[in-house]
C-alpha positions as CSV (number, residue, x, y, z in Angstrom):
1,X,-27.1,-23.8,8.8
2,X,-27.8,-22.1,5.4
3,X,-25.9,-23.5,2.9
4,X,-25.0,-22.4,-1.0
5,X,-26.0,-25.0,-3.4
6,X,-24.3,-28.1,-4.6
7,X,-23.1,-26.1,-8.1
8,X,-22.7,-23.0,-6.9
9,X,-20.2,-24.3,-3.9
10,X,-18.1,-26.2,-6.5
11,X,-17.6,-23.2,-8.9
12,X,-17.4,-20.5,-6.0
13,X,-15.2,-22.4,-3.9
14,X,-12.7,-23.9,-6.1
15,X,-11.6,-20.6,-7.5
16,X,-11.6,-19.0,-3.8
17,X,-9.3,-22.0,-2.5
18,X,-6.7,-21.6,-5.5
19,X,-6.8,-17.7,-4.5
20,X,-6.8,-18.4,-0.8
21,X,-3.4,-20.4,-1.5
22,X,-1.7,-18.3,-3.8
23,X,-2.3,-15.3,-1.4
24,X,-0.9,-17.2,1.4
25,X,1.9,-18.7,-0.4
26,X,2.9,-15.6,-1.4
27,X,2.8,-13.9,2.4
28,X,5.4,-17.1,2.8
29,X,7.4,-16.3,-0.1
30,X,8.2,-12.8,0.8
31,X,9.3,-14.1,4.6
32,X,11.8,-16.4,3.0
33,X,14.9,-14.3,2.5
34,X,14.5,-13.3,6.3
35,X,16.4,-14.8,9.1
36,X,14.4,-15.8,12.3
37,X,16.1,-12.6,13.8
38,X,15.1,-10.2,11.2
39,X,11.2,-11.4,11.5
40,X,10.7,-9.9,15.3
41,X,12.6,-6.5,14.8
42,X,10.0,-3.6,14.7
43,X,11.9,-0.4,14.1
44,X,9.4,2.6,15.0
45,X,5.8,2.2,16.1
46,X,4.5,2.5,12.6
47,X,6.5,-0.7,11.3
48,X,5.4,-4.4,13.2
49,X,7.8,-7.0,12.8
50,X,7.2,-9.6,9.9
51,X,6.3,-12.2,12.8
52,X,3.4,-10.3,13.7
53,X,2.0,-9.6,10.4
54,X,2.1,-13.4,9.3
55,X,0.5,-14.4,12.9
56,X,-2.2,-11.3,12.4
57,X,-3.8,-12.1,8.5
58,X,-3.6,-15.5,10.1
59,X,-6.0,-14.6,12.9
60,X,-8.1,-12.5,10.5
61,X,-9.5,-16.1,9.4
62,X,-9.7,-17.7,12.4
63,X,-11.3,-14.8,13.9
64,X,-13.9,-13.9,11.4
65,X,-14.3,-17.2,9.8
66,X,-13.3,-20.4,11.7
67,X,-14.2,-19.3,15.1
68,X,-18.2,-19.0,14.0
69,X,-18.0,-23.0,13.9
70,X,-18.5,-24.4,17.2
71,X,-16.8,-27.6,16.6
72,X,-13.3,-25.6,15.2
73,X,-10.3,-25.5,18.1
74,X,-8.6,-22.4,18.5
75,X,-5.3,-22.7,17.8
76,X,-3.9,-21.0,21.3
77,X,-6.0,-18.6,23.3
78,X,-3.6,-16.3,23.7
79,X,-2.9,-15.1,20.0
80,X,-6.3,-13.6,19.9
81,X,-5.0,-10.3,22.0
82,X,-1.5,-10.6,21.0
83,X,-2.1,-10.5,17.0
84,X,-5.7,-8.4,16.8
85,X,-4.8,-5.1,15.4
86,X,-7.2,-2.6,16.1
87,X,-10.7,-4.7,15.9
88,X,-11.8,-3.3,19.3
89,X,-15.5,-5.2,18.9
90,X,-14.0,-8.3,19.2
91,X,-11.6,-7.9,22.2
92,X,-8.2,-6.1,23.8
93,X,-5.2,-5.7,21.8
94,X,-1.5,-5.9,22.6
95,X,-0.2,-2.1,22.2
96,X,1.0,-1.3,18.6
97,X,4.3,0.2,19.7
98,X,5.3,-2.4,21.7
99,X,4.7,-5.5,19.2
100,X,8.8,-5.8,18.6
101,X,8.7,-7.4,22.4
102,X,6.6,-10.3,21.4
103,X,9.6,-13.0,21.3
104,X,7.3,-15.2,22.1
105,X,5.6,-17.3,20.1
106,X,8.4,-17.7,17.9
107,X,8.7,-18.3,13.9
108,X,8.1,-21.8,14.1
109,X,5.1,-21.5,16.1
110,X,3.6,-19.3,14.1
111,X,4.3,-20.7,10.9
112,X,2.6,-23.9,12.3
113,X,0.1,-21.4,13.4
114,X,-0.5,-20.8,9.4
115,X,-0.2,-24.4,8.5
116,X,-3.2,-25.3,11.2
117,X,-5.7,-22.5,10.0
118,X,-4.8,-23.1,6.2
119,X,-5.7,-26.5,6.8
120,X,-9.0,-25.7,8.4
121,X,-10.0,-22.7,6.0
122,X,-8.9,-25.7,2.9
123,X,-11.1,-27.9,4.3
124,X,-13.7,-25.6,4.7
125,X,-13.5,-24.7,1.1
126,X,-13.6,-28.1,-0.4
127,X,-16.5,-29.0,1.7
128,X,-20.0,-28.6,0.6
129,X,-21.3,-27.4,4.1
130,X,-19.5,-24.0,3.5
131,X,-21.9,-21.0,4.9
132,X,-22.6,-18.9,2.0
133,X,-22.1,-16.1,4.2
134,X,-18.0,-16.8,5.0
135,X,-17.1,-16.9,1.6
136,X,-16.6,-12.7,0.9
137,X,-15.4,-12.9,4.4
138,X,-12.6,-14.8,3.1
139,X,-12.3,-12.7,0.1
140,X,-11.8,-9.9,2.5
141,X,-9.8,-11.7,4.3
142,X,-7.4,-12.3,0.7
143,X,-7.4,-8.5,0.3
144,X,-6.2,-8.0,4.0
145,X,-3.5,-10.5,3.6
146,X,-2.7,-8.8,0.2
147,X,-2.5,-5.6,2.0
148,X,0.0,-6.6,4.4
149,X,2.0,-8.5,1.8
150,X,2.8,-4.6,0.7
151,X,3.5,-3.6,4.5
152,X,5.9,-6.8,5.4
153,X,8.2,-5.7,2.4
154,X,8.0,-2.0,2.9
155,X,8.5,-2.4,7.0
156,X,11.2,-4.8,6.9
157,X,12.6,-2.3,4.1
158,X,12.9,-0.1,7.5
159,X,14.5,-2.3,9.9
160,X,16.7,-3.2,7.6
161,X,18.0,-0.1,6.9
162,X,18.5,0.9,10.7
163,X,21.1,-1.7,10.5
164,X,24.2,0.3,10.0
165,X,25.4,-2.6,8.1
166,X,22.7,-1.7,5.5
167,X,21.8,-5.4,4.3
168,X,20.1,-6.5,1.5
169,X,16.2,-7.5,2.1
170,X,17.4,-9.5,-1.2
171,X,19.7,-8.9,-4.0
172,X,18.7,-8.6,-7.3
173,X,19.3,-6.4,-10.5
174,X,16.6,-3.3,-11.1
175,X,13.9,-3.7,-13.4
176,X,14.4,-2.6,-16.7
177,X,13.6,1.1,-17.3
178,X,12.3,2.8,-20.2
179,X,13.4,6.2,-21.7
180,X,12.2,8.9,-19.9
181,X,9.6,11.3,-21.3
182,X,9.8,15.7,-20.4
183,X,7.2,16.1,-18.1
184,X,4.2,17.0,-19.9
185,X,0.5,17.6,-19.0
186,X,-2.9,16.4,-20.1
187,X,-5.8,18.6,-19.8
188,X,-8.9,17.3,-18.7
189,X,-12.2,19.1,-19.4
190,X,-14.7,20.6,-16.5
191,X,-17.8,18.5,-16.1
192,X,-19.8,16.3,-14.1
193,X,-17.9,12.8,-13.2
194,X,-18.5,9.6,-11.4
195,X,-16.2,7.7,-9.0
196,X,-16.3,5.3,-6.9
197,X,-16.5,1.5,-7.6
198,X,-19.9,0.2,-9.0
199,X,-18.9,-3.4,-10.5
200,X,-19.5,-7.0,-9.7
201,X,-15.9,-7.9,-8.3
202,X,-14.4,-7.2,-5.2
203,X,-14.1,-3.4,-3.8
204,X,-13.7,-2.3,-0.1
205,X,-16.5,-0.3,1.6
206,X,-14.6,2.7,1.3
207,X,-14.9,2.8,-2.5
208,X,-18.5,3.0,-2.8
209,X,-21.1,4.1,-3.4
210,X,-20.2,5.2,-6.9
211,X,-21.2,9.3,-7.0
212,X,-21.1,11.8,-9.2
213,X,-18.2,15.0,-8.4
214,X,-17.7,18.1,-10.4
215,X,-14.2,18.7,-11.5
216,X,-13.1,22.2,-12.2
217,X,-10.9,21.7,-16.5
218,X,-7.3,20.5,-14.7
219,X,-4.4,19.1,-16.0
220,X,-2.1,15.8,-14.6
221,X,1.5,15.3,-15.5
222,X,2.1,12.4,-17.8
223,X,4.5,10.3,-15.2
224,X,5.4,10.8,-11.7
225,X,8.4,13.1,-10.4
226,X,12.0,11.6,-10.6
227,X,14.4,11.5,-8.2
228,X,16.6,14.1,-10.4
229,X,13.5,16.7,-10.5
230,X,13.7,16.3,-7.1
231,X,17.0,16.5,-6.3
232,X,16.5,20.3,-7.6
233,X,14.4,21.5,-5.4
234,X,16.7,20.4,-2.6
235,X,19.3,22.2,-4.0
236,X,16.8,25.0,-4.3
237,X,17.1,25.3,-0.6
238,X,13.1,23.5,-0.2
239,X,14.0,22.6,2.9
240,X,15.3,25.4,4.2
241,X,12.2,27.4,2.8
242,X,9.4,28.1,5.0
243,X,7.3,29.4,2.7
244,X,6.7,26.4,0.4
245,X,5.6,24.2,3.7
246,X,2.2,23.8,5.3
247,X,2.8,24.8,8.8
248,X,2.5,21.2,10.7
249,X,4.5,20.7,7.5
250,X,6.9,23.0,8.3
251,X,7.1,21.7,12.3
252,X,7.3,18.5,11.5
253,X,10.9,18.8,9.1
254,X,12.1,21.0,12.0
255,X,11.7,18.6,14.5
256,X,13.1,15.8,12.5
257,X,15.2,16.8,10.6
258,X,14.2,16.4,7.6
259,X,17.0,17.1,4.6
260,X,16.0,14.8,1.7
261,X,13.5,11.7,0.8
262,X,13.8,8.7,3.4
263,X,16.5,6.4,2.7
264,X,18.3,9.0,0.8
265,X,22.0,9.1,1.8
266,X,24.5,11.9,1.3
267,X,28.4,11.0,1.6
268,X,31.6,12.1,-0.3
269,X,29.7,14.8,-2.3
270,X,27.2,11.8,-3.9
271,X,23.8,10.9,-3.4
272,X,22.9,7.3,-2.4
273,X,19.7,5.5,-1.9
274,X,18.6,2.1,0.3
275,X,16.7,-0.3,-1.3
276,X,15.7,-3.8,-0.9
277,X,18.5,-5.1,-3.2
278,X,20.8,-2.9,-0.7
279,X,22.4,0.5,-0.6
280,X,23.1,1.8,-4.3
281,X,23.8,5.0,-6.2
282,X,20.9,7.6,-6.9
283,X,19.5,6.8,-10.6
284,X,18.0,10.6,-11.5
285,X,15.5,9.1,-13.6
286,X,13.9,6.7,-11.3
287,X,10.4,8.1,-9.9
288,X,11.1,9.5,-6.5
289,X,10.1,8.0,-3.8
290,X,9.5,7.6,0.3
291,X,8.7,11.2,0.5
292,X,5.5,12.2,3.2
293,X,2.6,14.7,1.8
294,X,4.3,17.4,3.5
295,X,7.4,16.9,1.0
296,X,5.2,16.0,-2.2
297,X,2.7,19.5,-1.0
298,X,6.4,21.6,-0.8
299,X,7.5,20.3,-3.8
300,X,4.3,21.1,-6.1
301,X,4.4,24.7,-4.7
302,X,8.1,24.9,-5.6
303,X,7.2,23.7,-9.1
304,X,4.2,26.1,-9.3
305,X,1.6,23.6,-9.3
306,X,-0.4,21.0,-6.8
307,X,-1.1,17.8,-6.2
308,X,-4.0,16.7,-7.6
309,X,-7.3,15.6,-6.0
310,X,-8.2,12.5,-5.7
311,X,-11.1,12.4,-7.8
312,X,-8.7,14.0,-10.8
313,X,-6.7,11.4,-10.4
314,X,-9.5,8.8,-10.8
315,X,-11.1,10.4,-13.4
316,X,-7.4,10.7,-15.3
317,X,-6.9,6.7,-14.4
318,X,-10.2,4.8,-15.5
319,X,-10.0,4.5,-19.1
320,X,-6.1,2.7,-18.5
321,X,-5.3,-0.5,-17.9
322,X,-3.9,-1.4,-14.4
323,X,-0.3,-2.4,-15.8
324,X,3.3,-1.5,-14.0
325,X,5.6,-2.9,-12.0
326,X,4.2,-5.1,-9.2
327,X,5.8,-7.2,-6.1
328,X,4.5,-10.7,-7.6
329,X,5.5,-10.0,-11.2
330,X,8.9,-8.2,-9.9
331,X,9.9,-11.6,-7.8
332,X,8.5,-13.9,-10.4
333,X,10.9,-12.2,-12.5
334,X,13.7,-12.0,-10.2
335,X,14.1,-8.2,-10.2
336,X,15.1,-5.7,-7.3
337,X,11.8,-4.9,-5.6
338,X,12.2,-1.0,-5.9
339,X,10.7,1.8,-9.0
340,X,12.2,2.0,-11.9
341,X,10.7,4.3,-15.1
342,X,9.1,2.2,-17.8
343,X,6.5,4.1,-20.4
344,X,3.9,2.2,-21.6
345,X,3.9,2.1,-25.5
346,X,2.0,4.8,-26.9
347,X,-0.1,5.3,-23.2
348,X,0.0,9.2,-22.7
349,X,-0.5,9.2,-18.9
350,X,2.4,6.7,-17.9
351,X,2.8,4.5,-14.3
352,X,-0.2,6.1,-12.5
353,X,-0.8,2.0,-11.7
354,X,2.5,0.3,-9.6
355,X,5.9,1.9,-9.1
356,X,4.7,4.6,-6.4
357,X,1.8,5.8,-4.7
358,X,0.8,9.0,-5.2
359,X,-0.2,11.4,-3.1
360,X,-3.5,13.3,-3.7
361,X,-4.3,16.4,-2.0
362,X,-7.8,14.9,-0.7
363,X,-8.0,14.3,2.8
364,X,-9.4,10.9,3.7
365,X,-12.9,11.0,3.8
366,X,-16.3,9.1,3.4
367,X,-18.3,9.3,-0.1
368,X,-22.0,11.0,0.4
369,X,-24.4,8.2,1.3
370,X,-21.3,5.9,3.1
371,X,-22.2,3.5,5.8
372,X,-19.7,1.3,7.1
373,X,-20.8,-2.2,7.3
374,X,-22.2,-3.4,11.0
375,X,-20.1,-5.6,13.1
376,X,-16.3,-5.8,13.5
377,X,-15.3,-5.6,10.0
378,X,-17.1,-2.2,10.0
379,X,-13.9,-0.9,12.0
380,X,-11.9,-2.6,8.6
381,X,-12.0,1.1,7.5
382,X,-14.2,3.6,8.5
383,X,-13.1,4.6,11.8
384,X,-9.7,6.2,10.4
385,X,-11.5,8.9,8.3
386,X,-10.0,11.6,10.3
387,X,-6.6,13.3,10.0
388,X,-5.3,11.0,6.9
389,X,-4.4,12.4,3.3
390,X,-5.4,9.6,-0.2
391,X,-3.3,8.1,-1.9
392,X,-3.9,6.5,-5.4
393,X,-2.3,4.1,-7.7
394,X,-0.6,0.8,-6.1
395,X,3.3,0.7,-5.8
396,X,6.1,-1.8,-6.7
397,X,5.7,-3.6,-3.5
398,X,1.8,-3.9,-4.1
399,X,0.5,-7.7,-5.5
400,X,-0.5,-6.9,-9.1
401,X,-4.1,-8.2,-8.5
402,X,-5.0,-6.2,-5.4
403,X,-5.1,-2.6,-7.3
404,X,-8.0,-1.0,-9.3
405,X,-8.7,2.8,-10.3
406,X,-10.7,3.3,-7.7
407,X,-8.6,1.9,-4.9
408,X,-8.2,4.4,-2.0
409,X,-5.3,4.1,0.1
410,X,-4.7,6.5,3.1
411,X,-1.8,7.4,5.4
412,X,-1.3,10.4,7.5
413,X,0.7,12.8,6.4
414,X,3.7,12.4,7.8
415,X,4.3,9.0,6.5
416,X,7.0,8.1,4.0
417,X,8.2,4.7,5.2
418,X,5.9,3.7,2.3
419,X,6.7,3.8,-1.2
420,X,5.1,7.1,-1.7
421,X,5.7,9.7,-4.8
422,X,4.5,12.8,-6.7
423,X,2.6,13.7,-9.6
424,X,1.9,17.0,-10.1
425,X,-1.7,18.6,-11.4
426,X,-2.6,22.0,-12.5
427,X,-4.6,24.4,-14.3
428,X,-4.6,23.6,-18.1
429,X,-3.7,27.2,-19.6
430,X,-0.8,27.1,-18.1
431,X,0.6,23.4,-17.6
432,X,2.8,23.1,-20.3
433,X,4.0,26.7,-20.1
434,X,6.7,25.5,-18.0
């Protein structure tokens, strides 16, 4: 077995097996204000019940790290097809839809599900016959967990607001927000860019390789849509109109019936929203959020302007500092998990980090010279480049440390059960003519 050196294991493994427990300790933090009960409801096919996404990151490690030691016992046979998302190089899955009817294994037995690989993956860490090779498997491993630290919060956001009750994921007062600027535009000159990641730190494949695009001179608003700004094109009839509407656009708020953002709630002649801290009156100034690319596309046509591409927006976002309001910091602070504004100090371009993600009109695609990695973790991301629209920037129910300009997040565009919002890009001669 190859082995990193005596050194090098002590300084790269000490740092992983803080991170390793922080990450997970978090993941348990966030499944603490649930009941049993609440922990095995999955809602639509698109949300999977807490349960399953602590039993899942879970059998990320013992899948792609502890089961390459011969001498490591799995923890139950079974778990590998009940909790394996999508990796189909490594065996069946239990269907997506269907992962609400798992009642078995329960919360307990997953929990010491956790406690039996942390102890393993720990041990692992502080022992000097580490492969060199598991350790960015782990770090991968972090990010994954990181990634469905953001999807527990935002899918038990959903379940919890099928209940007609309309309960609290946890009560808490709103962050504080910051005066809100007029929407405003910064131009950006035409030229030749780069993108992509190209640093020493941790990016997925999906980032790289760093390239150089062309970018047409465009301008990006200086904060993300509000709630109020978007509360007027409703009232503009938007969606009534068919003409501001892609046509699978179009279909889609036919068939569902579409009349406002999710969560959005219309009774006695006021508007009302659901959060995680529980059903509360619409604040007009609060980024808007929940809305699908077909709403944020309407809406930029309605305001006579688009959304802007994804390498815009990363071009627009380098130079800052990834700052805004985060799930760790938001808990840690005892705040409503849920988007408030806040400016940052003299920063022209304001909460393109946290708060929402922001849709890009970029479909989801590989960079020129991609190759996704070989093996199972080479289905981590390439396979759903088809049929998804980018989105850029983190949200509030992101961990502050997962996020980076060139992040690339993807959803099709249908999706709003995530905390998805606008900003608007368009040509500089006439973005602040409006």
């Amino acid at each position: 077995m190859t082995t990193i050196d005596h050194q090098t294991s002590l300084d790269a493994t000490s740092g992983l097996l803080k991170r390793y427990r922080q990450v997970r300790d978090f993941s348990e933090r966030i499944r603490q204000p649930l009941s049993p009960e609440d922990c095995m409801v999955q809602s639509m096919p698109d949300v999977s019940p807490t349960r399953w996404h602590l039993a899942h990151t879970t059998w990320f490690f013992e899948q792609f790290v502890l089961s390459r030691d011969p001498e490591y016992r799995v923890f139950d046979q079974a778990y590998g097809f009940l909790f394996n998302s999508y990796y189909n190089t490594v065996g069946k899955q239990f269907p997506r839809p269907q992962r609400g009817l798992i009642s078995r294994p329960g919360l307990a037995d997953i929990l010491n599900y956790r406690r039996h690989v942390d102890s393993a993956i720990e041990q692992r860490l502080q022992s000097q016959e580490i492969p060199a090779e598991l350790l960015p498997i782990i770090e991968i491993g972090l990010q994954h967990e990181q990634q469905h630290q953001e999807l527990m919060l935002t899918d038990i956001k959903h379940v919890l607001a099928c209940n007609p009750t309309c309960p609290a994921y946890r009560r808490a007062p709103l962050a504080d927000a910051t005066p809100l600027p007029p929407l405003k535009f910064v131009d950006f000159e035409e030229g030749i860019y780069h993108i992509g990641y190209d640093g020493d730190g941790f990016a997925f494949d999906h980032e790289r390789p760093r390239h150089r695009v062309f970018c047409d001179s465009f301008a990006i608003a200086n904060r993300p849509i509000t709630c109020g700004e978007f509360l007027q094109f409703i009232e503009d009839g938007g969606y009534r109109r068919p003409e501001l509407w892609l046509s699978l656009g179009w279909q889609t708020v036919q068939q569902e019936g579409w009349n406002a953002p999710l969560y959005w709630i219309h009774e006695d002649g006021q508007w009302q929203t659901f959060t995680l801290a529980g059903r509360m009156p619409l604040d007009l100034n609060q980024p808007v959020c929940h809305v699908s690319y077909f709403e944020a596309d309407a809406y930029a046509r309605w305001a006579g302007c688009r959304l802007p591409t994804e390498a815009e927006w990363e071009v627009a976002a380098a130079p800052l500092p990834v700052s805004g309001l985060f799930a760790d910091r938001l808990l840690a602070d005892d705040k409503a998990i849920h988007p408030v504004y806040q400016g940052e100090g003299d920063q022209v371009l304001s909460q393109l980090f946290g708060s929402v993600w922001e849709w890009t009109s970029s479909p989801y695609t590989a960079y020129p010279g991609y190759r996704p990695p070989a093996g199972a973790l080479g289905e981590y991301n390439g396979k759903f480049q088809c049929n998804q629209f980018v989105l850029r920037g983190g949200s509030c129910a992101s961990p502050s440390e997962h996020l980076r300009a060139t992040y690339r997040n993807f959803f099709p565009p249908h999706a709003r059960w995530q905390f998805s919002g606008i900003r608007l890009a368009s040509s500089p001669s006439t973005s602040n003519d409006r």
